[in-house]
N, C-alpha and C positions, 0 to 999 in steps of 0.2 A: 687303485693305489694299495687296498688293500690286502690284494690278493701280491704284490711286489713285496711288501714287508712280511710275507706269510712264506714267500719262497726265499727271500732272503736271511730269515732266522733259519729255514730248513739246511739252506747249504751251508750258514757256520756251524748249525747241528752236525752235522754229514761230516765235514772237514775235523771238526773237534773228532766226531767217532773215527776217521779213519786214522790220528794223531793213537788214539786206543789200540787200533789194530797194528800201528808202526812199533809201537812200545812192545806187544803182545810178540811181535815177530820178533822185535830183537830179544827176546827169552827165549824164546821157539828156536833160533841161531843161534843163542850162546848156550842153550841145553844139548846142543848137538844133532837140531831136527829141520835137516835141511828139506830133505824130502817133501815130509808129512807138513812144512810151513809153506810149500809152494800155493799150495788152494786158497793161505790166509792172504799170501802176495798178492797173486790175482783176484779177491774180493776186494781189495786192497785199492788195486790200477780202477777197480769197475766202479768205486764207490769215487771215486778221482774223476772220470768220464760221468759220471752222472752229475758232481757240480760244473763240471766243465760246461756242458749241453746245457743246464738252466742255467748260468753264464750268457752265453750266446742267446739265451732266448730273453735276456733284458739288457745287452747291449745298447740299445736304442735308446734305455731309458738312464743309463749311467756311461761313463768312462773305465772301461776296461784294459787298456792296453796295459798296465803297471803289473794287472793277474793275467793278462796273456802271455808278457816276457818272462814271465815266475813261473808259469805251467809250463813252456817251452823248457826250462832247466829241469822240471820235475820231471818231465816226462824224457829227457834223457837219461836220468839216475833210473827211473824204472827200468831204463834200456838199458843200461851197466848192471844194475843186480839182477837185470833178466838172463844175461849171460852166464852172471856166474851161477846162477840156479840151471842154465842148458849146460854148462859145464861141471857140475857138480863140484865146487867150490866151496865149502864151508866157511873158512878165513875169509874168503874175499870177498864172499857174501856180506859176512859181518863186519869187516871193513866199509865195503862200498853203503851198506844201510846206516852204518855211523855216522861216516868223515863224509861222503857223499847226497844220498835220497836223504836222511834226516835235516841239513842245512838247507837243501831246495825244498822240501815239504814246508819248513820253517818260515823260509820265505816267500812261497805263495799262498801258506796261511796268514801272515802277517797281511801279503797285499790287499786279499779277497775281504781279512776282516776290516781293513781299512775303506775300500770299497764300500762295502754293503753298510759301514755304520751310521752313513749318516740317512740310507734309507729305513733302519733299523730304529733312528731317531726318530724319526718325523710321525 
């Protein structure tokens, strides 16, 4: 049990940090560094798949379906601002991280800490 309340603080840890690096990006896009912010995106997606996988590795022990429908939205907004980063798109990068990935991240951090708090509790 112990070791489930010890991965479960690590991924709202992970989740809060990548909330850091969404903010960080949208400075990096609204300074006009669409480029040089694509390495922040993608530590961004990797740091997303790493709660994702410790996720799935205590499914067993919780109900996950509410952050599986919430990661399914997120990980389509990575797919929209992945575009407009292969498109080279500045505005619509910073559109889609605002109006789009910012409210799905919100809502699969909202779900995941809902999730995890009551083993968080215990």
């Amino acid at each position: 049990m112990e070791s489930l309340i010890t991965l479960s603080r690590d991924m709202v840890e992970l989740s809060n940090t990548i909330k850091e690096g969404l903010d960080h990006l949208d400075k990096r896009l609204a300074d006009g560094h669409l480029e040089d912010s694509y390495y922040l995106f993608q530590d961004i997606i990797q740091a997303f798949y790493s709660v994702t996988r410790a996720m799935e590795s205590i499914q067993s022990s919780i109900e996950i379906e509410t952050v599986v429908q919430a990661a399914d939205k997120l990980l389509n907004a990575f797919e929209k601002l992945s575009i407009s980063y292969e498109d080279q798109k500045l505005n619509q990068a910073r559109m889609d991280l605002q109006l789009i990935l910012s409210p799905a991240f919100s809502a699969w951090s909202n779900e995941l800490h809902k999730c995890l708090q009551p083993i968080m509790e215990s």
